[in-house]
N, C-alpha and C positions, 0 to 999 in steps of 0.2 A: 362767061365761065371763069375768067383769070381778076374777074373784080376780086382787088386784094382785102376786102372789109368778107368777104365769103368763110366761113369758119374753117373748110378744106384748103382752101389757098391759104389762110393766115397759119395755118398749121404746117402746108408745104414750105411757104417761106422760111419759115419758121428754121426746115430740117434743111433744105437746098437751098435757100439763098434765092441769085440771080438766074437759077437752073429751075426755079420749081415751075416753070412754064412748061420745060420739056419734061419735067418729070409729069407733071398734068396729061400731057399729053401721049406721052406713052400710057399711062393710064387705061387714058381713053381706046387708045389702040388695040390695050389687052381685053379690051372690054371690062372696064372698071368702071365705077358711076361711084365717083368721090361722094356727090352729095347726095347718091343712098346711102353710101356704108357712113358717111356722119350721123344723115338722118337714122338710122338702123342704132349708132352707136350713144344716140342723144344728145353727143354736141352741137350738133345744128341750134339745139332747144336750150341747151344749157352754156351759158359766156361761162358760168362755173368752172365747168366739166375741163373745156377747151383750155381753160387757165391750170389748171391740175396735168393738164395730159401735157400743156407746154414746160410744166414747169418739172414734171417728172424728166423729161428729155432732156432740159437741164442739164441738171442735176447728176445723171446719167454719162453723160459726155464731162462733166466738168470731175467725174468721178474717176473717168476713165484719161486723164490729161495727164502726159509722163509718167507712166506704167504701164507695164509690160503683157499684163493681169489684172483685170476689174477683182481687186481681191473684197472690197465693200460688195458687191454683186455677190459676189458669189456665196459668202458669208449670205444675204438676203435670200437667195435661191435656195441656200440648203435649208436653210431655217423653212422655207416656204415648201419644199419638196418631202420633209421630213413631217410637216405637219398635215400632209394630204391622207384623210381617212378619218382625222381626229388623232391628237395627241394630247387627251386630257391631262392636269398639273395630276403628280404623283401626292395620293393621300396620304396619310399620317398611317394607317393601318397597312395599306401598302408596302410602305417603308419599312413597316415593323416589322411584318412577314417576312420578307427578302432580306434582310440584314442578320435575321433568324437562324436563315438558310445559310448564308456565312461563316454565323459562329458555328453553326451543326459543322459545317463542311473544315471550319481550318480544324476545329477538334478533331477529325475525323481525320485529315493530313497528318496529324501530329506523331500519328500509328504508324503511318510510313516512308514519312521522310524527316531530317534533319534540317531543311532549311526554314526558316526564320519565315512566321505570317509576317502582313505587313503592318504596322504601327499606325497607322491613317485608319479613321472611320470609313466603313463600308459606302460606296456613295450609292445611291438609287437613285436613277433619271430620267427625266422623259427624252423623247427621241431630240425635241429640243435643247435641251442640257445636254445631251451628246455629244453634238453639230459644236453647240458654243465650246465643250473640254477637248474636241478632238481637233479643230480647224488648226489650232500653228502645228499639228503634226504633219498633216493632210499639204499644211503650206513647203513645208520643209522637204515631202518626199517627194509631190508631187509639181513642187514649184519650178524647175529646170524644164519639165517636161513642158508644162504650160505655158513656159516662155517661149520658147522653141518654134511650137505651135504659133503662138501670136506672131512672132514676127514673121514663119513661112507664110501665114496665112495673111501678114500686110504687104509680104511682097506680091502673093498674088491676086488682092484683090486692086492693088496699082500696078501690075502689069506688070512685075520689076524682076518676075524667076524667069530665068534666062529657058527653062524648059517648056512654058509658057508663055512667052513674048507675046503680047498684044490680046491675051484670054481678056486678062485684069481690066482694061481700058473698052473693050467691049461691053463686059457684064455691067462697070460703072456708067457708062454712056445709058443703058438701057434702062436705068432709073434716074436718068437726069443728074449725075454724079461728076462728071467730068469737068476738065477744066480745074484754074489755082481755088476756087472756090469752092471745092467739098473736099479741102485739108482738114477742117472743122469734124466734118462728120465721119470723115475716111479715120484719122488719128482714131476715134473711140468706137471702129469695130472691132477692131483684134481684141482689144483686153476685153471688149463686152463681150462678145463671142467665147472666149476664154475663161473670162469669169463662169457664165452662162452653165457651160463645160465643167467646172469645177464644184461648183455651187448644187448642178446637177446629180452629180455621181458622190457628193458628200453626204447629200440628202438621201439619195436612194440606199448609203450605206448606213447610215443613222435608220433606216426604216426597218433593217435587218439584223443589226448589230446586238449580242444579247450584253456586250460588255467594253473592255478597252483592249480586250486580247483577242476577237475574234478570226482575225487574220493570220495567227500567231507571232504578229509582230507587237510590239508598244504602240499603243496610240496616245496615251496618258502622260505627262513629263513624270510622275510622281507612281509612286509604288503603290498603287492603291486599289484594290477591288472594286469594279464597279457593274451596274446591274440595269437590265432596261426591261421591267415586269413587261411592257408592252409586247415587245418581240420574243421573249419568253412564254408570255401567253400564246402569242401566235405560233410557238413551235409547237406547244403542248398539245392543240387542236388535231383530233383524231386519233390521238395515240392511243388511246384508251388506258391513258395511266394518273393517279392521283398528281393533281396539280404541284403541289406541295414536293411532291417525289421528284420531278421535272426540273424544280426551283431547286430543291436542292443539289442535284446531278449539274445544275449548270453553275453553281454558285462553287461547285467541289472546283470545275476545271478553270473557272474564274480564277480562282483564289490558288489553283496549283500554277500556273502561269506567273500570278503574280509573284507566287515564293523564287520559285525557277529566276524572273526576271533580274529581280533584288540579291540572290545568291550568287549570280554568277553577272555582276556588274557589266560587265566585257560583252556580252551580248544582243544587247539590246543599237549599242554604237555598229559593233559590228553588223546586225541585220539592215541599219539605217542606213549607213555607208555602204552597203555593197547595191542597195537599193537605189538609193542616189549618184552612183557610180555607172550602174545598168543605165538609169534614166538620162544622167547627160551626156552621154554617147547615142540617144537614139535617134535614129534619121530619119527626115519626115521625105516620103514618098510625092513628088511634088506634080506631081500626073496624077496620082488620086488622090490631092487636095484640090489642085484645080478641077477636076471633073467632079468633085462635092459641090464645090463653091456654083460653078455653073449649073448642078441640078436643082439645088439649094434658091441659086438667086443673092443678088449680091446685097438685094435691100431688104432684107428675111432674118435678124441675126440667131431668131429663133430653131427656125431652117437650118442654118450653117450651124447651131451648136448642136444640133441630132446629126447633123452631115459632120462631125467632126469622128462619132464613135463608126465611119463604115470604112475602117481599115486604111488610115491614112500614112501611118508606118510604115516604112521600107521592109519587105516581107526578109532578109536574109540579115540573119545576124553577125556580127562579124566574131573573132576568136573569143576576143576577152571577153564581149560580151555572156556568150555561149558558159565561158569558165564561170561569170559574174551567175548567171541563173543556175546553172548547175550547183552553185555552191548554195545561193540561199535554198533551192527546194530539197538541198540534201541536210541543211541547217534547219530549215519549217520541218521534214520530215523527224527528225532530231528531237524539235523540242515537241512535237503534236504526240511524239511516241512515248516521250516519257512522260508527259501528262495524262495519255491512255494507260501507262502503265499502275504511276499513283493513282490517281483516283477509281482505277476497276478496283486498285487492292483496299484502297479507303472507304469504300464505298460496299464492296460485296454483303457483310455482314450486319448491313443497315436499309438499301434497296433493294426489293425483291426484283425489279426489273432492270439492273444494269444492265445485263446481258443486250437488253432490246434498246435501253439508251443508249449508251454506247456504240451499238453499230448503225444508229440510225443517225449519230454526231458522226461519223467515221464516213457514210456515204455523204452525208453533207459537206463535210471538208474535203473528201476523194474526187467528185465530181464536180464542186465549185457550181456555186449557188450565186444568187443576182449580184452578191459583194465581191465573190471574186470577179463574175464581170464587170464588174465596175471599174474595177480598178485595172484588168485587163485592158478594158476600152480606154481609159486612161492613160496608161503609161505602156500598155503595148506588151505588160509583163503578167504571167500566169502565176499567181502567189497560190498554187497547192504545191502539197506536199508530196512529191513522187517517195514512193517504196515507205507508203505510212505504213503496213503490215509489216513490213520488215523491221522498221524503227521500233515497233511497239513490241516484236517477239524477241528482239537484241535489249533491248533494258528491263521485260520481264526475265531473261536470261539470265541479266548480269543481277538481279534480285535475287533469283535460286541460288546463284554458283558463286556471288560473292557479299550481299549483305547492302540494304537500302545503303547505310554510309559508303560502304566503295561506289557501290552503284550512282552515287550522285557526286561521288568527288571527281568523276571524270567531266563534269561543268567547271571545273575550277580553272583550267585553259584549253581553251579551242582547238590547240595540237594533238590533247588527248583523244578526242573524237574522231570516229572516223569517214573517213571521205567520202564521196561517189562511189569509189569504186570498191571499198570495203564493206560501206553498207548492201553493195548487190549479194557479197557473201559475208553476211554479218556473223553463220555460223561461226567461220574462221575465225573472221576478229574477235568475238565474243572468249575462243579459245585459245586464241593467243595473249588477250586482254588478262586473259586466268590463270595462264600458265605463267605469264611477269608477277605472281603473290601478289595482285593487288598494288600496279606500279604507283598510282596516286597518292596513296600509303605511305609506301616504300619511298619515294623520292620527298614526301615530305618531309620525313625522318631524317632522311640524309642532308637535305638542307639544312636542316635543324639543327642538326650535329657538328657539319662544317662549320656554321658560322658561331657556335657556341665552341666552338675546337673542343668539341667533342672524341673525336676520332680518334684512336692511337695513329699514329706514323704507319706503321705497319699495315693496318688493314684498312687505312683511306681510298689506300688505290683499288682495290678489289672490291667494296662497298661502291663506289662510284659509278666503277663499270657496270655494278649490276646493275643499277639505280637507271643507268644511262639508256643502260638494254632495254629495260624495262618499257622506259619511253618513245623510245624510237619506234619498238613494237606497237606502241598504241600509235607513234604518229603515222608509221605504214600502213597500219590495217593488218588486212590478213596475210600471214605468212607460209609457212611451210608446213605448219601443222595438219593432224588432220582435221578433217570437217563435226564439226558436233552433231549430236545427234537431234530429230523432233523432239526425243523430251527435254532436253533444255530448257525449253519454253514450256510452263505448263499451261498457257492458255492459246496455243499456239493455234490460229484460224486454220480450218477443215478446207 
């Protein structure tokens, strides 16, 4: 059984070395029959086969040597997870269609906001072109997390977390692992695991994704509208509404995202950083890593990259972090709302059925569909938008009571927006926002004035103050005033 010319033993050697005797042998123990599952797999029959399967392993290992993150794998996985069901090349009529639906949709923005479409052609892609435009985004947020991961998970599959002492050298003993001789193999499980992980949940987002703003974050380096007919088909199914109509409602909030993005430069950095900020503070829970690891099996890395999404996180956050999500889902809340806001007003008098779009995109990003978990499982963090009804009836508000241009000058710095705890009572803020004449305005001016010494002597000081007031009021929130009333909002949810 251990003749090393046998296609199972040359394959064990292959992965174990001077171990692959005991790993044979465990094998055998578990009730495994090497040379069915060859004969079963057709290397027994094919020297071919055997030479591809050795040289994949390779490759693989030699892929994962001094990195932290199989990031070629993972890349390889999304593309391969992304394409599961069929992701036929995007046709020429395709294209035409959907880039259609853009130019309908920024015309249609143009009625109600001032910010600037974006200058780039519209892109239309397959779920594969996704994977490839979105991966150094994917790498950058969720790269810290994926590290973190690797290495808690090489310490314990070599025994080295001190909260696990001697788990690691168990599970490795039991596939013939132990000993200076599976440095080779031991080195390229974490980043292949990780990769695996990564590649994973890139792909399952590419499967879902109708564009580059799905999230309400950037995924795109570049300001550009982009569109995935595929997953936009698959939303359309069953609604019982004209395809066309569908295509364009999602191309409208596509292309409001991207205006939003590009107008107010400062936030797309700041969503990224507070993201990545969340991320490299997070703690891996090293008792349910080790109890994956051991359900999973240490020579599985299949295994261990589905044993990676069942809650390996340390469940309690600590302050900042706590401050760190608070602020992005009161910021996603933020921009989700005034995206529902533009495009229901851009949109009304050309779709007969926003109404039912609209709340059926509204439950989709409320409840977090297969991409927010994805990215949950991922990084441990819940990218919905809490108090999205709220956001969307405070910027229809500020549209009645002061005019799409105020209404959007409040993107122009992040202090003007308000907080957590403003948006709970956004009536107030909205009426305190009203009663500073429009401080974004207002302090524009005044800057404008100073630095041109515009001012007389005399009424600098008093202009200032107001300007100041103004501000401060938007950067507090709600103040003393009193609360507004439901019509403020006139689309205000029942």
């Amino acid at each position: 059984m251990n003749d090393d010319t046998t296609p199972w033993m040359k394959l064990l050697r292959e992965l174990f070395g001077d171990d692959a005797e005991d790993a044979l042998e465990e094998l055998q123990r578990m009730g495994m029959d090497p040379a069915a599952l060859a004969s079963a797999s057709g290397i027994s029959a094919s020297p071919g086969m055997m030479d591809h399967v050795l040289s994949q392993i390779r490759d693989l290992m030699s892929q994962s040597a001094g990195e932290d993150v199989n990031w070629t794998l993972a890349h390889d996985v999304a593309r391969g997870v992304a394409a599961q069901g069929g992701d036929p090349t995007i046709t020429a009529s395709v294209a035409d269609s959907h880039r259609a639906a853009v130019s309908r949709a920024e015309l249609w923005l143009d009625a109600v906001t001032d910010f600037d479409p974006s200058s780039l052609q519209p892109a239309v892609w397959s779920r594969a072109e996704w994977v490839e435009a979105t991966m150094p985004t994917w790498r950058v947020l969720a790269g810290p997390v994926a590290v973190s991961v690797s290495h808690a998970l090489g310490a314990v599959l070599r025994g080295e977390s001190e909260d696990s002492a001697g788990a690691g050298d168990d599970e490795l003993a039991a596939f013939g692992l132990g000993g200076e001789n599976a440095s080779g193999i031991l080195s390229s499980v974490s980043p292949t695991v990780c990769g695996m992980h990564m590649g994973q949940a890139a792909g399952e987002m590419a499967r879902e994704a109708f564009g580059g703003t799905d999230l309400g974050i950037p995924l795109l380096p570049d300001s550009r509208v982009a569109l995935v007919p595929h997953a936009i088909a698959d939303f359309a199914e069953g609604l019982e509404i004209d395809a066309d109509e569908v295509r364009t409602f999602v191309a409208l909030r596509e292309a409001a995202h991207v205006r939003l993005f590009a107008a107010a430069p400062w936030l797309p950095g700041q969503l990224h950083s507070a993201i990545e900020r969340y991320a490299s503070t997070i703690n891996i829970d090293p008792e349910a890593l080790d109890s994956a690891v051991r359900d999973a099996g240490a020579g599985d890395p299949a295994k261990l990259q589905k044993a990676l999404s069942r809650g390996i996180f340390a469940p309690d956050h600590s302050e900042s972090q706590l401050a760190t999500l608070e602020s992005v889902e009161t910021m996603l809340a933020l921009i989700e709302g005034w995206v529902d806001e533009v495009t229901t007003r851009a949109a009304a008098p050309h779709l007969p059925h926003i109404g039912r779009l609209r709340e059926m995109m509204r439950r989709r990003r409320a409840s977090g569909g297969p991409a927010e978990d994805v990215f949950a499982s991922l990084l441990g963090l819940e990218l919905r938008p809490r108090r999205l009804r709220d956001a969307s009836s405070l910027w229809a508000a500020l549209s009645v009571r002061l005019g799409p241009e105020a209404r959007d000058n409040f993107w122009s710095h992040p202090d003007l927006l308000p907080d957590a705890t403003a948006l709970g009572d956004w009536e107030a803020w909205v009426n305190t926002a009203v009663s500073g004449g429009g401080d974004a305005d207002d302090l524009d001016r005044d800057l404008e004035k100073l630095l041109s010494g515009g001012y007389p002597d005399s009424d600098g000081g008093d202009t200032d103050a107001g300007a100041g007031d103004s501000q401060k009021d938007a950067e507090e929130g709600p103040g003393d005033g009193e609360n507004g009333s439901a019509d403020d909002d006139p689309r205000r949810d029942s």
